[in-house]
C-alpha positions as CSV (number, residue, x, y, z in Angstrom):
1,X,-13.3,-3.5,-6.6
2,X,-10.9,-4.9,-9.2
3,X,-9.5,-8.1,-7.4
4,X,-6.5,-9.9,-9.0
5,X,-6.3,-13.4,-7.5
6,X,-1.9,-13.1,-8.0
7,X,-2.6,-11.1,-4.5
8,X,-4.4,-13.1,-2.6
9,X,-2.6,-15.7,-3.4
10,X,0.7,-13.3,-2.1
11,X,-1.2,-12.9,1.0
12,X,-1.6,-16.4,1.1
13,X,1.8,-17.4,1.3
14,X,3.1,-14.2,4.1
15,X,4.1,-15.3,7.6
16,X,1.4,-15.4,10.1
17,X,1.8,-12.0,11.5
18,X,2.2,-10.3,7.6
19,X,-1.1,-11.7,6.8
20,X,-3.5,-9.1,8.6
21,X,-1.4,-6.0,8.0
22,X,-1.2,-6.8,3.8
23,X,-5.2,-8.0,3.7
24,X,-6.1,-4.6,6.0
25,X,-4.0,-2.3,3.6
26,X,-5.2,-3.9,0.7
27,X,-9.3,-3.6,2.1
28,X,-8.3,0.0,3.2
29,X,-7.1,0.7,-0.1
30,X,-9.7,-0.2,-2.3
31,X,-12.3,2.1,-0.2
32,X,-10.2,4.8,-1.5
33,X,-11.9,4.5,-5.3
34,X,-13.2,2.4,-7.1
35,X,-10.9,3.5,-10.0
36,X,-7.5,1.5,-8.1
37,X,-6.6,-1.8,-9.9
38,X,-4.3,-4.3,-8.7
39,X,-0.9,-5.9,-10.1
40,X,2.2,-7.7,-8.9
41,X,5.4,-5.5,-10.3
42,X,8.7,-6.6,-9.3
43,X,7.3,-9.4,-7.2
44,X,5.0,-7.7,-4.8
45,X,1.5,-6.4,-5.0
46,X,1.0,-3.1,-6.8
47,X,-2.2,-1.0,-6.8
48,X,-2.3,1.5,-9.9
49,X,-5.2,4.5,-10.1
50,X,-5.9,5.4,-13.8
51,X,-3.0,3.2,-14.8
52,X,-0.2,4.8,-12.9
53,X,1.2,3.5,-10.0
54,X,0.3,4.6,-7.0
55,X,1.1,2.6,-3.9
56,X,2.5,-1.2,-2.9
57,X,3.3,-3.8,0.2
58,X,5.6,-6.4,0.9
59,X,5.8,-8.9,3.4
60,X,9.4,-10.1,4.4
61,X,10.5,-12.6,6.8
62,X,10.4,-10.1,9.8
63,X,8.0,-7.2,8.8
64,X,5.6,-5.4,6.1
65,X,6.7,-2.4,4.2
66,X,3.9,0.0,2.5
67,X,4.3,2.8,0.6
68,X,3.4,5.4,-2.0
69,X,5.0,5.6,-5.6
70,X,4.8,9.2,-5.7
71,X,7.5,10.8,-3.6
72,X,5.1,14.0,-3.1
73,X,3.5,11.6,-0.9
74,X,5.1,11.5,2.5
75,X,4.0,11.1,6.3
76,X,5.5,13.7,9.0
77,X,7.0,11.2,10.7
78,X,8.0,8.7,7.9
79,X,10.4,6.2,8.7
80,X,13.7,5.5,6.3
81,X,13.9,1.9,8.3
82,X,12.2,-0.2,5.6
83,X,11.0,0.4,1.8
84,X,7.9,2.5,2.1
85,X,7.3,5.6,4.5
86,X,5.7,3.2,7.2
87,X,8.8,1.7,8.6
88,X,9.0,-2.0,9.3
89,X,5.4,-3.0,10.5
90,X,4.9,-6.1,12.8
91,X,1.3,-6.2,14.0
92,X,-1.7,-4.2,13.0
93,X,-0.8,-1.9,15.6
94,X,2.1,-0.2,13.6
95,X,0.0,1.2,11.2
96,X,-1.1,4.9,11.3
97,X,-4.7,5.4,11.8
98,X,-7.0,4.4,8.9
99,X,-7.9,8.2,8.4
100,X,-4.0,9.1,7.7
101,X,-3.5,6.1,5.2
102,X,-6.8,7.5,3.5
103,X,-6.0,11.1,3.3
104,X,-2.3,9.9,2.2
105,X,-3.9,8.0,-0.5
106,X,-6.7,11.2,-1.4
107,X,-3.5,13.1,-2.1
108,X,-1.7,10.7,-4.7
109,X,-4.9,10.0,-6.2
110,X,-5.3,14.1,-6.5
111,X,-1.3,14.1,-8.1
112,X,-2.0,11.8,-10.6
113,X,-5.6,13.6,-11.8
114,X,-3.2,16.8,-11.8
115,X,-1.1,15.2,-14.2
116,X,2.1,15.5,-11.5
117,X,5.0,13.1,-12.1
């Protein structure tokens, strides 16, 4: 698991309730592959697969935001509330099921190895 200290360090500094939702996504992620690297872009982690982009989070003031970079990869009930197809995320609760987010992130893993931009 490629670790970049610039994110825990993000984490670090999210409101009390952002803190759990970022450090689950970010554990959830990584059992996706070992292949998915980590980097802040535009202020906010990033995590890459084969050196494309292929999903980030955000805590704000109020909520969390996640989502994919590819826009091949949606949920059927996505949410335009908030950057990401998750809608604004307060508690651990908001978040799908670990199963979805895992599938969601099998399938723009399997974009990128197609070569689909």
């Amino acid at each position: 698991m490629a670790i970049d200290p610039r994110i825990d360090a993000y984490i670090a500094r999210q409101a009390d309730f952002a803190r759990p939702i970022l450090s689950h996504l970010r554990d959830l992620i990584h059992t996706a592959s070992p292949e998915i690297r980590e980097a802040v872009k535009w202020g906010m982690p990033f995590f890459t697969y084969r050196g494309r982009n292929l999903c980030n989070m955000a805590g704000f003031k109020a909520h969390v935001a996640f989502g994919f970079w590819h826009d091949k990869v949606a949920r059927e009930d996505a949410r335009d509330e908030a950057m990401g197809q998750f809608g604004r995320m307060r508690s651990l609760d908001d978040l799908p099921p670990d199963t979805e987010i895992v599938a969601l992130l099998a399938e723009a893993m399997t974009l990128i190895d197609t070569g689909d931009k």
